[in-house]
C-alpha positions in Angstrom: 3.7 -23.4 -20.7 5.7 -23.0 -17.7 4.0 -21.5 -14.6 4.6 -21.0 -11.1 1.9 -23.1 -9.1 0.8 -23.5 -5.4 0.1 -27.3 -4.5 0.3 -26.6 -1.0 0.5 -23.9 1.6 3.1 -25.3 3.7 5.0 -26.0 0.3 7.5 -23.8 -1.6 6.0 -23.0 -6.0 6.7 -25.2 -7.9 7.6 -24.1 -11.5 6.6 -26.6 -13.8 5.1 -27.0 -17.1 0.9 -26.7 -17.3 -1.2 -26.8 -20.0 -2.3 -23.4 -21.7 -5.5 -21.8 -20.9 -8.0 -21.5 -23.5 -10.1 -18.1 -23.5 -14.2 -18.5 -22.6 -16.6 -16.2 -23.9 -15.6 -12.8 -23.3 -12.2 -13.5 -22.6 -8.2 -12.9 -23.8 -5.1 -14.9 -24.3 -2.6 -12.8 -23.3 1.0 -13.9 -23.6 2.8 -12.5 -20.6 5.9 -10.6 -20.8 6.5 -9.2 -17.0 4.7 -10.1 -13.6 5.5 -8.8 -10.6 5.8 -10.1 -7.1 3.7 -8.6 -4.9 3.3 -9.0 -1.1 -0.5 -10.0 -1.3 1.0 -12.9 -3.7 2.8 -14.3 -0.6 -0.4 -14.4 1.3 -2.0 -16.4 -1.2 0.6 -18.8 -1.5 0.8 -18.7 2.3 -3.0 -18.9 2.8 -2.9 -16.9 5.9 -6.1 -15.0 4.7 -9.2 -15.6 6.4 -10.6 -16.0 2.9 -8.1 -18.6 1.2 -7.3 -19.5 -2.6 -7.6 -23.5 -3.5 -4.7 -25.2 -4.8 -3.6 -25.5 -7.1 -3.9 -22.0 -8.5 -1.5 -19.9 -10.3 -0.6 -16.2 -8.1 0.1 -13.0 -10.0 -1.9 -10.3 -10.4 1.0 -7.8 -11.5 0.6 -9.3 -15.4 1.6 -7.3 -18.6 1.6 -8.8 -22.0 0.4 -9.0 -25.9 -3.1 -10.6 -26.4 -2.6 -13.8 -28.8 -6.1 -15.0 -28.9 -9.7 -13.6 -28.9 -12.4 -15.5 -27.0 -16.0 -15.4 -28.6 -17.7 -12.0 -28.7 -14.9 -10.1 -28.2 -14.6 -6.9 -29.8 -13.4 -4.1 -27.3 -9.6 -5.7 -27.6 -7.5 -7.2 -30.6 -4.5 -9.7 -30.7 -1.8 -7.3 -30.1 -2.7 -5.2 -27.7 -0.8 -4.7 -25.1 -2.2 -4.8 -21.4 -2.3 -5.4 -17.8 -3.9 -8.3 -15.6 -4.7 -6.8 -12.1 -5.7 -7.9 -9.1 -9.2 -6.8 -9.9 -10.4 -9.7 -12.4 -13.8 -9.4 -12.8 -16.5 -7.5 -11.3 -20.9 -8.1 -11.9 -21.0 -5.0 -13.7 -24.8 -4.9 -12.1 -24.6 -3.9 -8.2 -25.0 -0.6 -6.5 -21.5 -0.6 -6.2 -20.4 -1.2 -10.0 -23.0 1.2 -10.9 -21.1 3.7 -8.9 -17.7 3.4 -10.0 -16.8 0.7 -7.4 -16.1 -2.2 -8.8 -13.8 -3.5 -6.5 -15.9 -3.7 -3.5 -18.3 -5.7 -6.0 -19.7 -9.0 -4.0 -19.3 -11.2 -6.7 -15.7 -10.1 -8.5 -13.0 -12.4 -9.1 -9.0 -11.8 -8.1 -6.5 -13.1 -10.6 -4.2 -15.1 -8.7 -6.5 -15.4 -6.0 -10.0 -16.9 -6.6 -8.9 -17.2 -10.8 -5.3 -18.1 -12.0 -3.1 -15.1 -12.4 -0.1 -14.3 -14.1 3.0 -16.5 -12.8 3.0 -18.4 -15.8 4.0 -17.5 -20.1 0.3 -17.3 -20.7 -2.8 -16.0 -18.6 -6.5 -15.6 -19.7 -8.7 -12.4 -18.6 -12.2 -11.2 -19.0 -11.5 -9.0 -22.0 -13.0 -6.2 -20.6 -10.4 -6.1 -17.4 -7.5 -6.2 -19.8 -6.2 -2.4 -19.3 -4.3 -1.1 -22.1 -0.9 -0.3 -21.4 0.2 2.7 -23.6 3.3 3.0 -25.5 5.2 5.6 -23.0 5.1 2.6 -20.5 7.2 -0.2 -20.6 6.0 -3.5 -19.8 8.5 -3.9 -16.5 7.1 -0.9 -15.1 3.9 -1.7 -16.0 3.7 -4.3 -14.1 4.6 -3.0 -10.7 2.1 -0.1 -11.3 -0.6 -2.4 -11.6 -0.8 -3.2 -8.2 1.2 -1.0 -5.8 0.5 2.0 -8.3 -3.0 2.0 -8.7 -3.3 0.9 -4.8 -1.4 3.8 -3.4 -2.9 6.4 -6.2 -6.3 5.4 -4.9 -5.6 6.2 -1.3 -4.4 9.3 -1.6 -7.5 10.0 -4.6 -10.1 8.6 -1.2 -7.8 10.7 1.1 -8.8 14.1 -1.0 -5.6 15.8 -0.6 -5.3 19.0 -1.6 -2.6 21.0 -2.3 0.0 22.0 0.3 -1.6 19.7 2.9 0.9 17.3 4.7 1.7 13.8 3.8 3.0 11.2 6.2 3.8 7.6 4.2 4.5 5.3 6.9 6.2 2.5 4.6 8.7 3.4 2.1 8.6 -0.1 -0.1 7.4 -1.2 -3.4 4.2 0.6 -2.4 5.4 4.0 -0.1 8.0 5.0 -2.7 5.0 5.2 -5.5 2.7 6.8 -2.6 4.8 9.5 -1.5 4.8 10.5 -5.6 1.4 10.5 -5.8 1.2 12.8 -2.8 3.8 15.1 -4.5 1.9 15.6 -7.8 -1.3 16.4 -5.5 0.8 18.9 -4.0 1.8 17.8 -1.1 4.0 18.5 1.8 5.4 14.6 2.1 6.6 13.2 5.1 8.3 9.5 4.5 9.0 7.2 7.3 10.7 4.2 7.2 13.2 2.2 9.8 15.4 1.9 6.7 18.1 4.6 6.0 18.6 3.1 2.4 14.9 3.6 2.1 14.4 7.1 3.2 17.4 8.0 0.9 15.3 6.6 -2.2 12.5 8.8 -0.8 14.2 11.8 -0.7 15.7 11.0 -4.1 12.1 10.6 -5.5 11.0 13.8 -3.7 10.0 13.3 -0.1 10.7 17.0 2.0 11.5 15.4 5.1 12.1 11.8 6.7 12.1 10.0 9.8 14.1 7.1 10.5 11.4 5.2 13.4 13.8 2.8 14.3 15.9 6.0 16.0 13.0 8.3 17.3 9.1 8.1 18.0 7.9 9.3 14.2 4.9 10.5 15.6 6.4 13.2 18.0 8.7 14.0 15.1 5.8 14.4 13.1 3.6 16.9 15.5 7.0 18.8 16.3 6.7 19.7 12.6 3.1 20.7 12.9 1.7 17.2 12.2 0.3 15.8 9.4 -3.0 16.2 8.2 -2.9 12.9 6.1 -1.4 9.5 7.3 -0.9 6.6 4.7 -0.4 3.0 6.4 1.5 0.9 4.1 3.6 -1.1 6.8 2.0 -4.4 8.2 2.2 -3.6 12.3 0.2 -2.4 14.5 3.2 -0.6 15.8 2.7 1.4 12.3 -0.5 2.1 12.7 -0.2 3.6 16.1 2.4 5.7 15.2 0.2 6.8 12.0 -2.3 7.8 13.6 -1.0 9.5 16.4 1.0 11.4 13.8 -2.3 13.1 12.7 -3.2 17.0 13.5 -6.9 17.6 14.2 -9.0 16.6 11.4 -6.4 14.7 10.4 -7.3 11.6 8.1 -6.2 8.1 8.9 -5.9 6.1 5.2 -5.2 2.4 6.0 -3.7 0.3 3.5 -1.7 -2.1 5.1 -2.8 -5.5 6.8 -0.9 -6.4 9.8 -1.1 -10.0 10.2 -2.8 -10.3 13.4 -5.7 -8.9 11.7 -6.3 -5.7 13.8 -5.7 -2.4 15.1 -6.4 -0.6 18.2 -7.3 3.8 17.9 -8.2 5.5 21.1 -11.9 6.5 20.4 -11.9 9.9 22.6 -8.8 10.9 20.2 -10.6 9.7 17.1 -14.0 11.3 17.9 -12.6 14.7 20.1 -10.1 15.6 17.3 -12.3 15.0 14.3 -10.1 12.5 12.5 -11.4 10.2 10.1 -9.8 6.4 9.5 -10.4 5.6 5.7 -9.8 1.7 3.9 -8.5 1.9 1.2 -8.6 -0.9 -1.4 -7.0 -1.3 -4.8 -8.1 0.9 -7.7 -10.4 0.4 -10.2 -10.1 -0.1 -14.0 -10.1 3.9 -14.4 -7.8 4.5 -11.8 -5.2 2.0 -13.4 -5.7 4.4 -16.6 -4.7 7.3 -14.4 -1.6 5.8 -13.0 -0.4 4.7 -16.7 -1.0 7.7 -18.1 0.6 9.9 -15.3 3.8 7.4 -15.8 3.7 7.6 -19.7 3.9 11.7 -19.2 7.3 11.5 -16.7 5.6 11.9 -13.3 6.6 8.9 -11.4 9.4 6.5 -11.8 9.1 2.6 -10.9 12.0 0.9 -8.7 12.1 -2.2 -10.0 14.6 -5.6 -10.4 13.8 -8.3 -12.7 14.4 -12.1 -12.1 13.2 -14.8 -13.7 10.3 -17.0 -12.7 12.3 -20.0 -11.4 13.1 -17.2 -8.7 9.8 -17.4 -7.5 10.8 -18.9 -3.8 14.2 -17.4 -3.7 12.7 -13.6 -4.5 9.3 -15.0 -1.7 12.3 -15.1 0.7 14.1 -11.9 -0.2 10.6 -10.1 0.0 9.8 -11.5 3.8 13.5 -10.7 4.8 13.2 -7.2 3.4 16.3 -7.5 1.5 14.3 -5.7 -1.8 14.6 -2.2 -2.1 10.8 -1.8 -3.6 9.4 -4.1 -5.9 10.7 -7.7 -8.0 9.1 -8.3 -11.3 9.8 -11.0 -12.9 10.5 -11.4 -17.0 9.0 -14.3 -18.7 
């Protein structure tokens, strides 16, 4: 099968042929039809993660496909079905944290493309029980994108609790913002999107954002508190810049939800503002098997809409480079 490998950090992917997986015990064969590119993808094949992959691995964890073959014991899936491979590959099952609907802060889970081989490639194996069904109102290329910046902004607005009428800020109008600010919407929301971007902000308002703010032309968070500020602020750009200007844009009470990882690895609040004006700062991380449920089913009923191109997986380095130079509007995925 053809697959898109790192060999080397300081190396470009090399697309070449590898042999095909075979399923374990408790796993599937799926045949992958879409995978997207997603920023965290880059980091892997960068390694500039304090915790790194080993190459050679395959990236991807934005997979969609039919499974082709059952792995012993496996009876919750069928060869046919169509599903997703997220980033979340595996979790114990066991912990205080599965238990409890967690999974993905489970110690001992497993990230396809990360720690396990992911999706670059024509075929990719997954613990059957991770393999979320993709229903028929969802089409496999924006499936794919949905698996990873949909459930991942759907879950920080669920951990952000907003309710209806409340104000949004979405500091990040990319392949993840432009799905955030719709999840904010259907909560009910008041969104605010903010970008440095005018072709950007223009999607936003297209996909329903009430106001913008261009922060390349005027200090968003002044903008924000001349509007009353906002009582939720989602970080989806990598800067500490961003994250200033997030939470600065917050009304008392307000709640900081950080998404984002800038790459030097930290962020500096002002503690008398944090503690004096009640705000809470919230991590959010992926979503779980549920929430990926949630997001596909809000999709298959009209809710949201996916922006999306499609290029194939010889790409991979050309689209690497198009994602660093921001030249992508939201999201690539690419068709096997």
């Amino acid at each position: 099968m053809r697959a898109a490998v790192v060999t080397d950090f300081a190396a470009p992917l090399q697309v070449k042929d590898v042999p095909v997986p075979e399923p374990g015990p408790g796993e599937v064969l799926v045949r992958i039809e879409t995978s997207g590119l997603c920023h965290t993808d880059i980091h892997a094949a960068h390694g500039d993660w304090p915790v790194k992959p080993t190459p050679p691995f395959i990236p991807g964890h934005e997979g969609v496909g039919r499974i082709e073959r059952l792995g012993n014991g496996v009876t919750a899936r069928a060869v046919g079905d169509r599903v997703a491979i997220a980033w979340l590959g595996s979790a114990c099952g066991e912990c205080r944290y599965c238990i409890a609907g967690w999974e993905t802060l489970c110690e001992k889970q497993q990230n396809s493309g990360y720690s396990v081989n992911g999706a670059f490639a024509e075929y990719a194996v997954v613990r059957a029980g991770f393999a979320v069904p993709v229903p028929d109102g969802v089409t496999s290329l924006d499936a794919a994108p949905l698996s990873c910046a949909g459930v991942t902004t759907y879950k920080a607005i669920k951990v952000a609790r907003v309710a209806p009428a409340e104000t949004v800020a979405v500091f990040g109008i990319g392949g993840l913002g432009h799905l955030a600010l719709q999840y904010a919407r259907i909560a009910g929301a008041f969104v605010i999107a903010v970008d440095v971007e005018d072709h950007k902000l223009e999607l936003a308002t297209r996909l329903g954002a009430d106001h913008v703010v261009n922060a390349s032309r005027e200090d968003p968070a002044e903008a924000i508190q001349r509007l009353g500020g906002a009582d939720v602020a989602v970080a989806l750009a990598a800067s500490s810049a961003s994250f200033d200007q997030a939470f600065r844009s917050l009304r008392r009470g307000g709640r900081l939800v950080c998404v984002a990882l800038p790459a030097d690895g930290t962020i500096q609040l002002p503690i008398f503002d944090t503690v004096l004006k009640g705000i809470s700062v919230i991590g959010s991380i992926v979503g779980t098997r549920n929430d990926l449920a949630d997001v596909f089913a809000l999709h298959a009923a009209g809710r949201t809409e996916v922006v999306a191109v499609e290029r194939k997986l010889a790409e991979v380095n050309e689209s690497i480079a198009d994602v660093l130079a921001g030249r992508v509007p939201a999201r690539i995925v690419f068709g096997m």
